[in-house]
N, C-alpha and C positions, 0 to 999 in steps of 0.2 A: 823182326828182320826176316824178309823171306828167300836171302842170298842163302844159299844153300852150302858156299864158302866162305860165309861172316860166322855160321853155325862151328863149322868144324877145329878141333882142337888139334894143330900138326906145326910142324918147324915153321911153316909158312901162313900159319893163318892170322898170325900179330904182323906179319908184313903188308898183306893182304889188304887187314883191316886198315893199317895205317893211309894204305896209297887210296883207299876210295874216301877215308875220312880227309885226304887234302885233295882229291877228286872234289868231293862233295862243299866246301869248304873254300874252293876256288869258285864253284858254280854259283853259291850264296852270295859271294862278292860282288859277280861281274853281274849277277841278278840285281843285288841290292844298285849300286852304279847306274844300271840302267832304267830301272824306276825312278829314282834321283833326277836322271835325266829327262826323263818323260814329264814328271813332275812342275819340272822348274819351266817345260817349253808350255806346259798349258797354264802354270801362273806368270808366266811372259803373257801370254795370249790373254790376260784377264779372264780365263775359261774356267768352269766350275770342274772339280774332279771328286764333290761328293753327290749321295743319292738325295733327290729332293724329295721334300718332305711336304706333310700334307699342305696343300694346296697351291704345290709346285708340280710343275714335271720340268725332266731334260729335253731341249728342245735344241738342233743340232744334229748334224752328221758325221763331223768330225770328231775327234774326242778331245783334239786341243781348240777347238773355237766350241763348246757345248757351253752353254747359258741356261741358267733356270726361267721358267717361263710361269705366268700364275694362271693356274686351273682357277677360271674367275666361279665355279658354284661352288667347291671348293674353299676359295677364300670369302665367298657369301657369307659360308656358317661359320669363320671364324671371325668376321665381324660381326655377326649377330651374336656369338658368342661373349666376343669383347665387353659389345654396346650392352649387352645384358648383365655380365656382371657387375661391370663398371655402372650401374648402376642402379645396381643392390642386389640383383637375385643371387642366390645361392648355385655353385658349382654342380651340385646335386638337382637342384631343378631344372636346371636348363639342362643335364643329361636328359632327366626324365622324360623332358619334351621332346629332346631330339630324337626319343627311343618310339614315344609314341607317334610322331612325325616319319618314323623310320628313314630317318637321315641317315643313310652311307656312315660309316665309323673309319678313321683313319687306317685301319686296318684291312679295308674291305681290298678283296683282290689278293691278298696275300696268301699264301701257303695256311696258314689258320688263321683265318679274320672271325674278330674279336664280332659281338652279336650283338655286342648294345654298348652305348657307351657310358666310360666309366669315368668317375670323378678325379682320380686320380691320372688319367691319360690325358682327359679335357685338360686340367690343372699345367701338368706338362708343354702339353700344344702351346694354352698360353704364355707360357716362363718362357718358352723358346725364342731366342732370339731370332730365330730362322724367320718367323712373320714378319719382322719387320724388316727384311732383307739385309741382314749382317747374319756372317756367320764368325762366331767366335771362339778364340783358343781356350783353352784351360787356364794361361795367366789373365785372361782379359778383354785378348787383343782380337782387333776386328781384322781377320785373314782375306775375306770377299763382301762383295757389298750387290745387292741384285734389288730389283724392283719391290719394292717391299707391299705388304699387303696393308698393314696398320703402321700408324707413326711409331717414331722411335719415343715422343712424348707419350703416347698412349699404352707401349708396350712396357715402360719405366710403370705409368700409375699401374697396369694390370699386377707387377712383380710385386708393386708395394704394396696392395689392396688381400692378393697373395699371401704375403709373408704378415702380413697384422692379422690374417686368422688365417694361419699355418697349426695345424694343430695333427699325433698321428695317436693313433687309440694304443692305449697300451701303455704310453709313456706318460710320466706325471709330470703335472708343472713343478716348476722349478724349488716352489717353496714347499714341497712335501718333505721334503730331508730334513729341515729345519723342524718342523711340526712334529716328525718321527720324533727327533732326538729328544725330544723337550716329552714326548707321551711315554717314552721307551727308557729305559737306563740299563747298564751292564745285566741285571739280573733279569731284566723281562718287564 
């Protein structure tokens, strides 16, 4: 706190404190209110109000008519990305290649862009629902819908080809607990 009278301890500074905590408190409100508001006229407008991601940009002037647009070199590499793993390379080599191709990394342009690409970002990219042009809530639901780069078919096989060799180092399968207990007994 750098009020120089939130500091001070007198007959007056629990009054003080109170009237700027319903100051501050009234400004929160009429702030939260008016995002609310702003909110609901650009999903009226069908207009996009997150950042697009790789192989989108915002395209627009306004902010309640802004529409995602596809950066098509962009969406090149994550259909070659697709088409490659979908059938059969490894998430790891098609980094490797794109590192020696020195292909742009989704990060490029940013405050610390990443240098090379990693498997677990690529991996990411693809699980994203964002390539296929849906973007979705946390229960499920499909909130916006935009020009998609890969099919909603293609981006289901990418998740499921994904999770059947989902694997993270460190963590054992499932049936080591089982194996422990039967090697291991109370005394060691």
């Amino acid at each position: 706190v750098i009020e120089p009278w939130l500091n001070e301890t007198n007959t007056m500074s629990d009054v003080m404190l109170a009237l700027a905590a319903g100051q501050n408190k009234q400004y929160s409100e009429a702030l939260s209110k008016n995002v609310g508001i702003s909110f609901d006229r650009i999903d009226t407008n069908k207009a996009i109000r997150w950042k697009a991601g790789y192989g989108y940009r915002n395209a627009g002037e306004i902010k309640y008519e802004k529409r995602f647009e596809v950066v098509e070199h962009e969406a090149a590499v994550i259909r070659e990305a697709k088409d490659r793993y979908l059938s059969g390379e490894t998430i790891d080599a098609i980094c490797a290649d794109f590192d020696a191709r020195q292909i742009p990394t989704p990060s490029e342009g940013q405050k610390r862009p990443a240098i090379r690409w990693y498997a677990k970002s690529l991996a990411g990219l693809l699980r994203s629902t964002s390539i296929a042009g849906r973007l979705v809530d946390d229960n499920g639901k499909t909130v916006a819908t935009y020009e998609p780069i890969i099919t909603w078919d293609e981006h289901r096989r990418l998740v499921a080809r994904l999770d059947s060799r989902a694997h993270r180092k460190g963590i054992s399968p499932g049936n080591v607990a089982l194996l422990t207990s039967i090697l291991f007994d109370d005394s060691g």
